[in-house]
C-alpha positions in Angstrom: 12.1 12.8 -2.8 11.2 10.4 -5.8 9.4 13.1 -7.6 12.5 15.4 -7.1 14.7 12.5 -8.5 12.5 11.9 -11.0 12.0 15.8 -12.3 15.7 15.9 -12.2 16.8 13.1 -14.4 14.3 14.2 -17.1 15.4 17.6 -16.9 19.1 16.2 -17.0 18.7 13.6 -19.2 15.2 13.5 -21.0 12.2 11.4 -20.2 13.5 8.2 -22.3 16.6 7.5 -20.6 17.0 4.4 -18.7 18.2 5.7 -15.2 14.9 8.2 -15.6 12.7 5.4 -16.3 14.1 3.6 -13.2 13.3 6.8 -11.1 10.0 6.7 -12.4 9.7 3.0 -11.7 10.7 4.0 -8.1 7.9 6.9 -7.2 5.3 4.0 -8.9 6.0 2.1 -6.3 5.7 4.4 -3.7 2.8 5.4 -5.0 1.2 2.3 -4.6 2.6 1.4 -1.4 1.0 4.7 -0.4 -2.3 3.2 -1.1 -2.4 6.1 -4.2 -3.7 3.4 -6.8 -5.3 5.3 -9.5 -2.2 7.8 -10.0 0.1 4.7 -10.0 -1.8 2.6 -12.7 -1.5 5.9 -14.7 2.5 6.3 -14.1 3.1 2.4 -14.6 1.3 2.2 -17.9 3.3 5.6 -19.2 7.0 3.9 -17.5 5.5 0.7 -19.1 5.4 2.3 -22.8 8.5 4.1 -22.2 11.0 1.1 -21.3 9.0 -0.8 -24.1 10.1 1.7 -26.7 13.7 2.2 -25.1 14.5 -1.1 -23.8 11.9 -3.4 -26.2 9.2 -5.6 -24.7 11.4 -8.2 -23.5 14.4 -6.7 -21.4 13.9 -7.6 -17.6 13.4 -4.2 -16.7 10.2 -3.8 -18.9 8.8 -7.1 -17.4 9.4 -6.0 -14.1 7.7 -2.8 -14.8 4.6 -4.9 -16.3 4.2 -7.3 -13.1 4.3 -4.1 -11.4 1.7 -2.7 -13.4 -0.2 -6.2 -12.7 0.3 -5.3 -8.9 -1.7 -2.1 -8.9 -4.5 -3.4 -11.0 -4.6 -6.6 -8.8 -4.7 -3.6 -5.9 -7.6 -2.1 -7.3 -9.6 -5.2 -7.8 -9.0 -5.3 -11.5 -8.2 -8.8 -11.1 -9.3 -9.9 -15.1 -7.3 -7.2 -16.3 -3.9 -8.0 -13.7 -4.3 -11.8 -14.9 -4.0 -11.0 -18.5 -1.4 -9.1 -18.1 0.3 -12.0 -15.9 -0.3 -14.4 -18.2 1.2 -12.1 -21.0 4.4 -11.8 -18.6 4.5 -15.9 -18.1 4.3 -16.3 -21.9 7.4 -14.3 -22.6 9.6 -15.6 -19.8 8.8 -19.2 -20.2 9.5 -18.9 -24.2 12.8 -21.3 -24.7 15.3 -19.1 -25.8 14.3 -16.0 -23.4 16.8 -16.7 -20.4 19.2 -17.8 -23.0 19.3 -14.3 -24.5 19.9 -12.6 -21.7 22.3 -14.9 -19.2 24.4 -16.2 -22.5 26.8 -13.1 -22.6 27.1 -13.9 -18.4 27.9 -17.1 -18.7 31.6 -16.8 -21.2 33.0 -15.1 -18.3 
């Protein structure tokens, strides 16, 4: 069913738009929870480069899609690898002025 979403919406609406990014984000993680690790680290680091190119590194969506990505490779027993990119993820969430840039426009209403 996620494939079928996910062939849809780039058919619809091309490969780089968000709401086919987020079906591909969804058949990743059936694909891991399916135990299908090497076909979701390939899928993860493609939905990884595509919501850092439409979204920018540092919208939630594209670190949720990289502590995903840390998931599978943790999975795998690519711990060195899942920890770097972990630690990349802490460094950009724990910057001062990250949650202000994204819960400032919240907080006026």
């Amino acid at each position: 069913m996620h494939r079928q979403a996910l062939q849809l919406r780039e058919k619809v609406l091309g490969k780089e738009y968000p709401s086919t990014l987020t079906s591909m984000n969804n058949l990743v993680l059936v694909l891991g929870s399916q135990g299908k690790y090497e076909e979701a680290e390939k899928m993860h680091r493609q939905a990884l480069q595509l919501f850092e190119k439409v979204l920018g590194k540092e919208h939630p969506s594209t670190l949720s899609s990289m502590g995903n990505l840390a998931g599978v490779l943790n999975d795998q027993g690519k711990y060195k690898e899942a920890e770097q990119m972990l630690d990349s993820l802490e460094f950009i969430i724990w910057e001062p002025k990250f949650f202000q840039r994204f819960l400032w426009p919240y907080d006026i209403y």
